[in-house]
PyMOL Python script that loads the backbone (N, CA, C, O; Angstrom):
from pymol import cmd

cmd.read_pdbstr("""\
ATOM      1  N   UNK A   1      79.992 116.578  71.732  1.00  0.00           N
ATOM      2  CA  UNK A   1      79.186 116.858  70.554  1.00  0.00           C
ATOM      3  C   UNK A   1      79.902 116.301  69.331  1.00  0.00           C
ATOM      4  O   UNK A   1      80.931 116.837  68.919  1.00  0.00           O
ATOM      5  N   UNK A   2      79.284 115.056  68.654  1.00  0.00           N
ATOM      6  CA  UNK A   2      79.668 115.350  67.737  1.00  0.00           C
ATOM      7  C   UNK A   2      79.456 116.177  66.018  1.00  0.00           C
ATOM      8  O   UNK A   2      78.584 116.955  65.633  1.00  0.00           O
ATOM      9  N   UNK A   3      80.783 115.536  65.219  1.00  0.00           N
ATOM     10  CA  UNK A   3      80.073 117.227  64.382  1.00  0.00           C
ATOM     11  C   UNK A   3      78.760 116.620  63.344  1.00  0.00           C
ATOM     12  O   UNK A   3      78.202 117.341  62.516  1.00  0.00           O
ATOM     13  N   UNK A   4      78.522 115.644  63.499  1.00  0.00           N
ATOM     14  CA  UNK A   4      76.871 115.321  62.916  1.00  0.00           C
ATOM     15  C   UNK A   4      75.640 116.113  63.485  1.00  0.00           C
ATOM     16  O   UNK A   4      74.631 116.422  62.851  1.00  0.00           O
ATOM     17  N   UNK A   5      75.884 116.350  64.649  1.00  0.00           N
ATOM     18  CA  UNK A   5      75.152 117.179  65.495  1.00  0.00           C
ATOM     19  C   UNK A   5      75.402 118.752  65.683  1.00  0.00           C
ATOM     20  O   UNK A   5      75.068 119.339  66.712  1.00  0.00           O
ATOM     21  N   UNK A   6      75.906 119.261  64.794  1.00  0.00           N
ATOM     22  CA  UNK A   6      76.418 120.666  64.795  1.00  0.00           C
ATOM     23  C   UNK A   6      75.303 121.047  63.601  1.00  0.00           C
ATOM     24  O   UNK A   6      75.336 120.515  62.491  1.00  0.00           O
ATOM     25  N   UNK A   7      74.130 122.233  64.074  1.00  0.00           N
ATOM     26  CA  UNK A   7      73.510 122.421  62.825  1.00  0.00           C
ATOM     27  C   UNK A   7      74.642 123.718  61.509  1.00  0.00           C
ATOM     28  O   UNK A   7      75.589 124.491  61.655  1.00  0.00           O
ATOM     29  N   UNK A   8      73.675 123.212  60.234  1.00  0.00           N
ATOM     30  CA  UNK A   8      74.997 123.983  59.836  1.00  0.00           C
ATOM     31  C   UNK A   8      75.418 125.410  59.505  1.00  0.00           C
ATOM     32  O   UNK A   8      76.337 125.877  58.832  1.00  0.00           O
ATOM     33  N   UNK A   9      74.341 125.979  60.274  1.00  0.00           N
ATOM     34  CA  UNK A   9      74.562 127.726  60.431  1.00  0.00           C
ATOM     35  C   UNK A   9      75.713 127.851  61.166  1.00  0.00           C
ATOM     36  O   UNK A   9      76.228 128.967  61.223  1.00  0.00           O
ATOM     37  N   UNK A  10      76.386 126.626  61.929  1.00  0.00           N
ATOM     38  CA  UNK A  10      77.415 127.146  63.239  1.00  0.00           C
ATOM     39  C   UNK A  10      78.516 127.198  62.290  1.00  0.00           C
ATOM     40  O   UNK A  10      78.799 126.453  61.352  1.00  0.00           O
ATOM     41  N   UNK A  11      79.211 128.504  62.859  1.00  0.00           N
ATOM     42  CA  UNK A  11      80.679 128.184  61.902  1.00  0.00           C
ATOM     43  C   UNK A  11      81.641 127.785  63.112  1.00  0.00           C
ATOM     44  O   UNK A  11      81.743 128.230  64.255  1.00  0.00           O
ATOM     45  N   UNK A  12      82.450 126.554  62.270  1.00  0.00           N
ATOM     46  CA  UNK A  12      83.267 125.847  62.728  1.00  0.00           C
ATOM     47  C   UNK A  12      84.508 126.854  63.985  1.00  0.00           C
ATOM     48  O   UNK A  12      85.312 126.232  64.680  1.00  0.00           O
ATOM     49  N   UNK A  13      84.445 127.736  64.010  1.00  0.00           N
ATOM     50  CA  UNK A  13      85.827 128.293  64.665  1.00  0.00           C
ATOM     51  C   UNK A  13      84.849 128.706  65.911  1.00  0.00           C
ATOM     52  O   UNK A  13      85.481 129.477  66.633  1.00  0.00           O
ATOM     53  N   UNK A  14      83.506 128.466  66.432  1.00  0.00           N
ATOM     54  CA  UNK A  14      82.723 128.738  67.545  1.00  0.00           C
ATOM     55  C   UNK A  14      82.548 127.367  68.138  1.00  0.00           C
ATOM     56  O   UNK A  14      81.724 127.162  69.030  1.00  0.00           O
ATOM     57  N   UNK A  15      83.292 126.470  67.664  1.00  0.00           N
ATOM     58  CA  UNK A  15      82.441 124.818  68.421  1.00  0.00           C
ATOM     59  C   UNK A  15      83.836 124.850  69.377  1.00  0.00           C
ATOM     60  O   UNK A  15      83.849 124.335  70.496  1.00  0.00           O
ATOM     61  N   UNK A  16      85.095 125.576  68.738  1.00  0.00           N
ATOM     62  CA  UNK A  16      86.170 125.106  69.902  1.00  0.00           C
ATOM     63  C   UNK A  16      87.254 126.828  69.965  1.00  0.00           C
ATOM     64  O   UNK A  16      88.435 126.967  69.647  1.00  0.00           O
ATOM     65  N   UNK A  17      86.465 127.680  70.388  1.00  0.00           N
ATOM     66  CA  UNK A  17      87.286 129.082  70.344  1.00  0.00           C
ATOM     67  C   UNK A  17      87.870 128.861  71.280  1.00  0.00           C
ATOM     68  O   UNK A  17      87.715 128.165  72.284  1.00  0.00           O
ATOM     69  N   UNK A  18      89.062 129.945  70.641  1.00  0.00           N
ATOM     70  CA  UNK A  18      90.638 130.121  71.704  1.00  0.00           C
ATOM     71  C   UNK A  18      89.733 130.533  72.460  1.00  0.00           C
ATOM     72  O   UNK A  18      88.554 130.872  72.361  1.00  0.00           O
ATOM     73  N   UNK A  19      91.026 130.383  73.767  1.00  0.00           N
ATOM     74  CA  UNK A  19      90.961 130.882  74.950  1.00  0.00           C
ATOM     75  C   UNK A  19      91.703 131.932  75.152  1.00  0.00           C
ATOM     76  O   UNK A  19      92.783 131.772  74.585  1.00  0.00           O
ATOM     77  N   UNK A  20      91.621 133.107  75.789  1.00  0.00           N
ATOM     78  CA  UNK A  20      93.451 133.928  76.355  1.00  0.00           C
ATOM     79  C   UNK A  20      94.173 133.266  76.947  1.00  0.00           C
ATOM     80  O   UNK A  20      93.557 132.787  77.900  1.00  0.00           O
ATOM     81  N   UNK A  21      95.469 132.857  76.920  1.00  0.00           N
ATOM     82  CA  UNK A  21      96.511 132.209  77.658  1.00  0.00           C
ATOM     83  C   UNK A  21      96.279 132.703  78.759  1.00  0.00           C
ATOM     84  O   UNK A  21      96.172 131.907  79.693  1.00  0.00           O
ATOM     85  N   UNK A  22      96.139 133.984  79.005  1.00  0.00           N
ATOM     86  CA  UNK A  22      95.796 134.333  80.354  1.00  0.00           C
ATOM     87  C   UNK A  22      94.898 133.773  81.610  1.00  0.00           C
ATOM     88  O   UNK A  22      95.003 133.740  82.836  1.00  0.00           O
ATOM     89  N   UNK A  23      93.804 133.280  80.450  1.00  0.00           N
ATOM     90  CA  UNK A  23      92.445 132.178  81.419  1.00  0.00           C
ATOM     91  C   UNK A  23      93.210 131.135  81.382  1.00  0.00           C
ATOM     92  O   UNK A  23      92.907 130.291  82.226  1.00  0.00           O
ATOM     93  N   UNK A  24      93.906 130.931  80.855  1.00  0.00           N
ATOM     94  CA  UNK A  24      94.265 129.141  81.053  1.00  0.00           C
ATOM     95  C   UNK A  24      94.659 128.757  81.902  1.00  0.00           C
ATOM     96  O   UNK A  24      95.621 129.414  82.300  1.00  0.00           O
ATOM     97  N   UNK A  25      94.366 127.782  82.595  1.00  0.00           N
ATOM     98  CA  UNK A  25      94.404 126.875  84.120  1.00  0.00           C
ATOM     99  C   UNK A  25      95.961 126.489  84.325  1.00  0.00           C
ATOM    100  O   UNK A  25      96.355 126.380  85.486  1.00  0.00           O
ATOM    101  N   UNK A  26      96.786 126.296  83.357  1.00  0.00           N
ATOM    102  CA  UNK A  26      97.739 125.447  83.176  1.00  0.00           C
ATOM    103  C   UNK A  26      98.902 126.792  82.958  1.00  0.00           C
ATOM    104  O   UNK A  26     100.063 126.516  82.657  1.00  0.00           O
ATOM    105  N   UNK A  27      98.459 128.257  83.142  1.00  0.00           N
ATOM    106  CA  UNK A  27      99.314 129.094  82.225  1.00  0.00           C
ATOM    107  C   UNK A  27     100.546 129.436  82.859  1.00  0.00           C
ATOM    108  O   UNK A  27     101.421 130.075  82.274  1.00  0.00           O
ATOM    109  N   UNK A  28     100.676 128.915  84.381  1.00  0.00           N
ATOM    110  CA  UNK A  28     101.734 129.518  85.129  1.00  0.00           C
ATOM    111  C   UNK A  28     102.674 128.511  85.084  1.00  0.00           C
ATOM    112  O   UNK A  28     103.761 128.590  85.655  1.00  0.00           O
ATOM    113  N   UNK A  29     102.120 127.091  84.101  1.00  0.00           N
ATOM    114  CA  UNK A  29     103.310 125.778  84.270  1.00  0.00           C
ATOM    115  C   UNK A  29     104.715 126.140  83.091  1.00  0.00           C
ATOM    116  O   UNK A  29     104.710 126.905  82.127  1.00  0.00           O
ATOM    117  N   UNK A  30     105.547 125.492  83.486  1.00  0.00           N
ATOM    118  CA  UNK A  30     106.901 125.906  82.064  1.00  0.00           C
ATOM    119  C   UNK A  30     106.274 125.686  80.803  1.00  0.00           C
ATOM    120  O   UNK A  30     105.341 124.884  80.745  1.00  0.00           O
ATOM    121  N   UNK A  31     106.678 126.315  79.747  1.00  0.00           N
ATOM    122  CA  UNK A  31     106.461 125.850  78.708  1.00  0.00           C
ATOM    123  C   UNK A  31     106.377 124.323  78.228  1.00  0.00           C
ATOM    124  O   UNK A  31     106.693 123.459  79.045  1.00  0.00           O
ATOM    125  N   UNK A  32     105.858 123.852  76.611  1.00  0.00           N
ATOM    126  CA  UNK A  32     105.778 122.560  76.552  1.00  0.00           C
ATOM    127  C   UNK A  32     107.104 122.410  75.806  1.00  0.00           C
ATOM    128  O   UNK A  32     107.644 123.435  75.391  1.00  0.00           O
ATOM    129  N   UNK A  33     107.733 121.095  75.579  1.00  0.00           N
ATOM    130  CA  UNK A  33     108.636 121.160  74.787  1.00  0.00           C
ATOM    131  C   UNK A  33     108.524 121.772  72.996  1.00  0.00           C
ATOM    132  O   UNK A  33     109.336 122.504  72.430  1.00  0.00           O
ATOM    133  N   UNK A  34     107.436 121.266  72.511  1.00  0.00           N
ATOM    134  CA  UNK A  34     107.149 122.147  71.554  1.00  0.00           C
ATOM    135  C   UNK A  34     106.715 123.443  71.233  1.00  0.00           C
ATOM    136  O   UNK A  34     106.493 123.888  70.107  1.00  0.00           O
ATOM    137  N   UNK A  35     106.620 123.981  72.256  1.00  0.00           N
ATOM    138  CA  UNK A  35     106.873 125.455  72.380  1.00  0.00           C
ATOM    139  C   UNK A  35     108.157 125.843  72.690  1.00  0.00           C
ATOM    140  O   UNK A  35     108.408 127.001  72.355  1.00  0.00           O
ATOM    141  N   UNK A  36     108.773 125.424  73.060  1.00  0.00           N
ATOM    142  CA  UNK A  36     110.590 125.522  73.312  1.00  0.00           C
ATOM    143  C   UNK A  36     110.898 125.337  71.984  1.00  0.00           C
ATOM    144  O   UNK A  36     111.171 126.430  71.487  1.00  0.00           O
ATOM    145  N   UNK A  37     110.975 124.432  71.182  1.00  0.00           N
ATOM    146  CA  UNK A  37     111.289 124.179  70.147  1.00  0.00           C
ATOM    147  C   UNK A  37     111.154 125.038  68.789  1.00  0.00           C
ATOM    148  O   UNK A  37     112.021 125.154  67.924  1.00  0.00           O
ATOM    149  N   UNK A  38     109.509 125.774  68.804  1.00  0.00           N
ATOM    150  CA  UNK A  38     109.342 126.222  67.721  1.00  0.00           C
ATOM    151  C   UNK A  38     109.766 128.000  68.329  1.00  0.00           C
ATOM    152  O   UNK A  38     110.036 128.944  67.585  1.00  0.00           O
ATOM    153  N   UNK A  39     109.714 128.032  69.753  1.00  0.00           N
ATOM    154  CA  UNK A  39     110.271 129.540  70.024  1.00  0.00           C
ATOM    155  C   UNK A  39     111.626 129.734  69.964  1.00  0.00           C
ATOM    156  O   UNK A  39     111.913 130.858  70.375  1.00  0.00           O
ATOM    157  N   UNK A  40     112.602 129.072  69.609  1.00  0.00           N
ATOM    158  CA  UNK A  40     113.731 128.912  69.448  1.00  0.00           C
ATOM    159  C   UNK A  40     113.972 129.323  68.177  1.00  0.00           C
ATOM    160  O   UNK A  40     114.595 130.354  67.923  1.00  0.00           O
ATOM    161  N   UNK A  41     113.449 128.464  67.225  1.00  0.00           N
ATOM    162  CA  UNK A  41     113.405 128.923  65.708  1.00  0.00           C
ATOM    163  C   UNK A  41     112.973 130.216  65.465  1.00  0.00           C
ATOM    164  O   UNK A  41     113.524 130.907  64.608  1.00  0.00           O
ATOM    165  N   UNK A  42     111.941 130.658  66.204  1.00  0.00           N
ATOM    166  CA  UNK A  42     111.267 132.009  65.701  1.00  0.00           C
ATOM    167  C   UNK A  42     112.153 133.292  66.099  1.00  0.00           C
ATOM    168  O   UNK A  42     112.302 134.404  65.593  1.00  0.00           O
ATOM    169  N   UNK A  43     112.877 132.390  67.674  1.00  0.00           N
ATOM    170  CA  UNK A  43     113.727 133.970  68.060  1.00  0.00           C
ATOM    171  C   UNK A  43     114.679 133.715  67.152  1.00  0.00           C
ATOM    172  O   UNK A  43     115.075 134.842  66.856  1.00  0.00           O
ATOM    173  N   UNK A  44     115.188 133.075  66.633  1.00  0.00           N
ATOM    174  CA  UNK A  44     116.258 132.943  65.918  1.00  0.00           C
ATOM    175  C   UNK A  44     116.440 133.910  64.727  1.00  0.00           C
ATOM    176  O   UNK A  44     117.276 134.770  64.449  1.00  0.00           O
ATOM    177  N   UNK A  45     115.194 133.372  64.065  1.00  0.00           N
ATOM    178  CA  UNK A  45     114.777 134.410  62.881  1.00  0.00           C
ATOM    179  C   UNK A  45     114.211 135.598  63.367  1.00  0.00           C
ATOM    180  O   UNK A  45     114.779 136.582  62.893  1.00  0.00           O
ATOM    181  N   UNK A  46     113.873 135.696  63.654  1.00  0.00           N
ATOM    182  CA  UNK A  46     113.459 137.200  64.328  1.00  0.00           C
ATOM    183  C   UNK A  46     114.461 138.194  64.726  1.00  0.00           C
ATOM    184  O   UNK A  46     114.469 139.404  64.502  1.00  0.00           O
ATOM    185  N   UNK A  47     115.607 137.203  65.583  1.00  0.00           N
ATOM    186  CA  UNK A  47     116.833 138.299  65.561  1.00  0.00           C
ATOM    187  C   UNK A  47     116.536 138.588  67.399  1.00  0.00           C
ATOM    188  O   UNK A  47     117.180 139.289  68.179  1.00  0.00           O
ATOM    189  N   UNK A  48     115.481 137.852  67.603  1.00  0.00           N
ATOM    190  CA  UNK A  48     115.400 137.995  69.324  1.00  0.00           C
ATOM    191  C   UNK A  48     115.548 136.959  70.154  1.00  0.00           C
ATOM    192  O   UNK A  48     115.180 135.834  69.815  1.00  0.00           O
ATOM    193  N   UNK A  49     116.287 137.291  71.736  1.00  0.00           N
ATOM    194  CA  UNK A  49     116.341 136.534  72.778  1.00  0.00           C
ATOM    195  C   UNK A  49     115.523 135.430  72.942  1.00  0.00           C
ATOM    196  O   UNK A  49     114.327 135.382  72.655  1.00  0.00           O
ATOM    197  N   UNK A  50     116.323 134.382  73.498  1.00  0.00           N
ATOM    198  CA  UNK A  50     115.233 132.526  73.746  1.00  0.00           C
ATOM    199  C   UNK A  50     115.401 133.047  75.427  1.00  0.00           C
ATOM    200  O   UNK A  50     116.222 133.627  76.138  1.00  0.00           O
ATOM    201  N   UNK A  51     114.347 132.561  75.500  1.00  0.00           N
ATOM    202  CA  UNK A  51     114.094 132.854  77.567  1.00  0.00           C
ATOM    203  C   UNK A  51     113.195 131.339  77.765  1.00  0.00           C
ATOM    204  O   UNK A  51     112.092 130.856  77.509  1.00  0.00           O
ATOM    205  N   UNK A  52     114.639 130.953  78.470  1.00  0.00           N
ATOM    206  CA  UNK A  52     114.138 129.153  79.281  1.00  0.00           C
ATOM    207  C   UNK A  52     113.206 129.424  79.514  1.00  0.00           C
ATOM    208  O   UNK A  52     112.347 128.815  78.876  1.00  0.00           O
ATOM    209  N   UNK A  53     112.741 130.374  80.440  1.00  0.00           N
ATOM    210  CA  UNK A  53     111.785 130.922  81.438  1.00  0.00           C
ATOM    211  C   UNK A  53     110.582 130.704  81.363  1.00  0.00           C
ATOM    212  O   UNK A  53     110.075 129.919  82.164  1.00  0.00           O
ATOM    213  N   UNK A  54     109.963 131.214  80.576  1.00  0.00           N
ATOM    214  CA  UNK A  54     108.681 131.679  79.689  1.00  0.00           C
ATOM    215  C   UNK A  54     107.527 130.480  80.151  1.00  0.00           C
ATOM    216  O   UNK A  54     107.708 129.281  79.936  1.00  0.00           O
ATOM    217  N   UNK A  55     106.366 131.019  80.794  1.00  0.00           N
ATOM    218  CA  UNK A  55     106.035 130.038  81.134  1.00  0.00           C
ATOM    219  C   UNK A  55     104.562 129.481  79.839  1.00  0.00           C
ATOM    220  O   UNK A  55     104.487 130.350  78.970  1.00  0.00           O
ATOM    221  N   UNK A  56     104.070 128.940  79.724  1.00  0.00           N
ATOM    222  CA  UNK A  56     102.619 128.208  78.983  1.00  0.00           C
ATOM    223  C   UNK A  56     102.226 129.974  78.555  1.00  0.00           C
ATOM    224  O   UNK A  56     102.987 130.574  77.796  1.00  0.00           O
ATOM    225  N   UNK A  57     101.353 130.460  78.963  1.00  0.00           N
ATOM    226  CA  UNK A  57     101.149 131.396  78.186  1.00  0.00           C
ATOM    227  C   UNK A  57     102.008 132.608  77.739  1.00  0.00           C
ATOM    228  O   UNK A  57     101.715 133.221  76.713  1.00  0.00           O
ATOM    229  N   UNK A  58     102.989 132.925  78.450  1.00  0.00           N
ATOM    230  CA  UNK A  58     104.052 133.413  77.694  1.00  0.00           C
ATOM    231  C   UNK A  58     104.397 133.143  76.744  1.00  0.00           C
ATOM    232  O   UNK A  58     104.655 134.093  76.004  1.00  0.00           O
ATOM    233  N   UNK A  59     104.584 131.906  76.256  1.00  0.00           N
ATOM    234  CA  UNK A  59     105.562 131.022  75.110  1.00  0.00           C
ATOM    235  C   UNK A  59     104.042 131.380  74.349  1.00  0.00           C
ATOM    236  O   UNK A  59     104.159 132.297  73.536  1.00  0.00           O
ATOM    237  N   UNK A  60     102.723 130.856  74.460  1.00  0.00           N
ATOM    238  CA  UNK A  60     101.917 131.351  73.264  1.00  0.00           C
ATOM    239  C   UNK A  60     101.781 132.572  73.207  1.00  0.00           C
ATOM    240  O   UNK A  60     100.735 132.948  72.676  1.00  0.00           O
ATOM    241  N   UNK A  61     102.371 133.228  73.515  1.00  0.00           N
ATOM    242  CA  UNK A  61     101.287 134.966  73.271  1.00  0.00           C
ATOM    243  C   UNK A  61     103.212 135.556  72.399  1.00  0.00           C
ATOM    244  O   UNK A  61     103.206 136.352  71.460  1.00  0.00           O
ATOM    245  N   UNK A  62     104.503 135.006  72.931  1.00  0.00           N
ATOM    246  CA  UNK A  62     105.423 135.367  72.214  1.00  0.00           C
ATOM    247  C   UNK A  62     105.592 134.504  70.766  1.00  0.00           C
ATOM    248  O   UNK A  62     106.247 134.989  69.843  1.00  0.00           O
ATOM    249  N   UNK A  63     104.830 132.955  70.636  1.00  0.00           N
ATOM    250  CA  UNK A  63     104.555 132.540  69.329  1.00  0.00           C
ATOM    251  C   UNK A  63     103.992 133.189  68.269  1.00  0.00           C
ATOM    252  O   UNK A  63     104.367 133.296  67.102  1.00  0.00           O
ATOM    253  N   UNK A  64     102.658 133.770  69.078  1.00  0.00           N
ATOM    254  CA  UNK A  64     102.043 134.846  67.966  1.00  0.00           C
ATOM    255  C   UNK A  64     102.402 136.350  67.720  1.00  0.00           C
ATOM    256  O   UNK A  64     101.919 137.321  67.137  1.00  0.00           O
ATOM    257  N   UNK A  65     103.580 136.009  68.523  1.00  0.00           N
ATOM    258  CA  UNK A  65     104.107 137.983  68.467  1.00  0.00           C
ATOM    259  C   UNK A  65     104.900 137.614  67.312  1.00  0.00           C
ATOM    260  O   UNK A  65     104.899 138.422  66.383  1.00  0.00           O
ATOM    261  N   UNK A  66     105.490 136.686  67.205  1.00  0.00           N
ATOM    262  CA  UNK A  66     107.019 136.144  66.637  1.00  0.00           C
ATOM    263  C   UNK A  66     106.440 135.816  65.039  1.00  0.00           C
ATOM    264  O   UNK A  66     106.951 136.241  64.003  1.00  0.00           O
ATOM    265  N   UNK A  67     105.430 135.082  65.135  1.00  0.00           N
ATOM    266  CA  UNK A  67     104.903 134.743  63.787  1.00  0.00           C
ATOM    267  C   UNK A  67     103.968 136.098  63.101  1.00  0.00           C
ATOM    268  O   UNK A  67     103.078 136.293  62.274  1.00  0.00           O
ATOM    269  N   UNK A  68     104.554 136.602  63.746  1.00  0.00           N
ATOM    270  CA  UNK A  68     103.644 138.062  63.096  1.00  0.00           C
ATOM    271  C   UNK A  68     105.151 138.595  62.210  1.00  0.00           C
ATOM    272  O   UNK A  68     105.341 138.763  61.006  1.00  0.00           O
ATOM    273  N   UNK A  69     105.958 138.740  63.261  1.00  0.00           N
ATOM    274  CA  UNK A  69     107.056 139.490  62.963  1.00  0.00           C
ATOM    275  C   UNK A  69     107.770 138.523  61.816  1.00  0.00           C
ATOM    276  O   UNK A  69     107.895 139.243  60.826  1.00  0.00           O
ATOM    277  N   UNK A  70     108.189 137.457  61.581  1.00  0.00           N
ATOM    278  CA  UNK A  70     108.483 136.694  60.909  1.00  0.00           C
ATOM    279  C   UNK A  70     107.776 136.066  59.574  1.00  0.00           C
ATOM    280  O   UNK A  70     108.434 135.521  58.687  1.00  0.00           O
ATOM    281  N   UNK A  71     106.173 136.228  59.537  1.00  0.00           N
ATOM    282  CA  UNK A  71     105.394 136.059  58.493  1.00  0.00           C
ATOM    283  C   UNK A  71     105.646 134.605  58.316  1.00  0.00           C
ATOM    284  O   UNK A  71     105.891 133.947  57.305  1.00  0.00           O
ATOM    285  N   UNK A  72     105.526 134.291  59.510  1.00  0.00           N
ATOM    286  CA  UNK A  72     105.170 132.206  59.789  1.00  0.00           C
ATOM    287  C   UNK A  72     104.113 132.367  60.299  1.00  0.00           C
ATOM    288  O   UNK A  72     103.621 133.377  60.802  1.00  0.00           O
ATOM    289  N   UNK A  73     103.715 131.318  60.175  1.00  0.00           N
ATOM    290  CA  UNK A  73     102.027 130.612  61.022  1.00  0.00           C
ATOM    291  C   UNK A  73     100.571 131.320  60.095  1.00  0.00           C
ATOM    292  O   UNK A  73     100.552 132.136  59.173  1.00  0.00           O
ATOM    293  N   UNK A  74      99.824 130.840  60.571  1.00  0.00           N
ATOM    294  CA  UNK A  74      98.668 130.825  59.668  1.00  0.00           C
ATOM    295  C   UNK A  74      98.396 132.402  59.285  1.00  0.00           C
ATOM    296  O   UNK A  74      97.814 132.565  58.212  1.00  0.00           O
ATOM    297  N   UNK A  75      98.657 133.286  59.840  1.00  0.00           N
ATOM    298  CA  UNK A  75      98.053 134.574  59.512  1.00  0.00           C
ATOM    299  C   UNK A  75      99.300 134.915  58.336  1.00  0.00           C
ATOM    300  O   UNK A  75      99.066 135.071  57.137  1.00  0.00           O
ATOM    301  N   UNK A  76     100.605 134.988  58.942  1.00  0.00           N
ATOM    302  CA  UNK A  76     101.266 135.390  58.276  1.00  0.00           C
ATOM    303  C   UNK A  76     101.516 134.237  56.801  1.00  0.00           C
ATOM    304  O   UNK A  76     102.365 134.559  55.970  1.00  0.00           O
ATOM    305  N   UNK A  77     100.870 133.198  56.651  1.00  0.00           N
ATOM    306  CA  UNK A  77     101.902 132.314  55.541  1.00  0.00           C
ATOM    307  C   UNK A  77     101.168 133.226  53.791  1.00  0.00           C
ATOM    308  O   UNK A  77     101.767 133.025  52.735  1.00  0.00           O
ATOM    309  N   UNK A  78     100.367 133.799  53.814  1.00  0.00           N
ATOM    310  CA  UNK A  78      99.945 133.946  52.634  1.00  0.00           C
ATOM    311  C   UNK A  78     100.557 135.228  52.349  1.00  0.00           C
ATOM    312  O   UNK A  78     100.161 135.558  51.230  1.00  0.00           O
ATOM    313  N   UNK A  79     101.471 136.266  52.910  1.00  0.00           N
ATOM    314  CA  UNK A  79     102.287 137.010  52.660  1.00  0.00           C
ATOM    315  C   UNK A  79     103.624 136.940  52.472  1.00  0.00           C
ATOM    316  O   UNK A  79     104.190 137.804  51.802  1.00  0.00           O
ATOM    317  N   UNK A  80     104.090 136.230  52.860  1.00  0.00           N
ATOM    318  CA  UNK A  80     105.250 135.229  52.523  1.00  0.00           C
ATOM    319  C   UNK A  80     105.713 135.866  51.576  1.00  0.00           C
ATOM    320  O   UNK A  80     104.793 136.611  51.237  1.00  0.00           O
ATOM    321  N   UNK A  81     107.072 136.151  50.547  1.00  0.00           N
ATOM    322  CA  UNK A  81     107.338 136.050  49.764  1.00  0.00           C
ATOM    323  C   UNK A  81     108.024 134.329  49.187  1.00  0.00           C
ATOM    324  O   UNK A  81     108.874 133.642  49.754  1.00  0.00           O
ATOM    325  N   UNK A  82     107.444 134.107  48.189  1.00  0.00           N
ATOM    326  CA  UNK A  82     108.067 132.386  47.549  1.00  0.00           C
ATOM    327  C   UNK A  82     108.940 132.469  46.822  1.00  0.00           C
ATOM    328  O   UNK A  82     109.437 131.454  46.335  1.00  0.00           O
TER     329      UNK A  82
END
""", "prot")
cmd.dss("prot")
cmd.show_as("cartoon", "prot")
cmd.util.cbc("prot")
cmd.orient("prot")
């Protein structure tokens, strides 16, 4: 679809909604390297354990635990202190 063809009552966050890591086909593979990367930083700041381990949906569901706790990523950036 493209988005010329989207009438415009649809709101944009319904043409491509998350999934649960849990449904995901791919969720039992290792993490990606950029999930290694940015979960590293977050445990860091956070003050919690890096686990090689963690597989595809692990690493996302502890991204959004982490960016909660840390007040990174989209929910948290507008609380931020600057």
């Amino acid at each position: 679809m493209k988005p010329d063809d989207v009438p415009p009552d649809v709101p944009p966050g319904s043409l491509n909604p998350e999934k649960d890591p849990d449904e995901w086909v791919t969720k039992d593979e290792p993490m990606t390297g950029p999930q290694r990367s940015y979960l590293q930083t977050l445990c860091r700041e956070a003050g919690e354990e890096f686990n090689e381990n963690w597989t595809k949906a692990e690493a996302s569901k502890k991204i959004e635990e982490l960016q909660q706790k840390t007040g990174r990523g989209k929910s948290g950036a507008a609380n931020r202190p600057s």
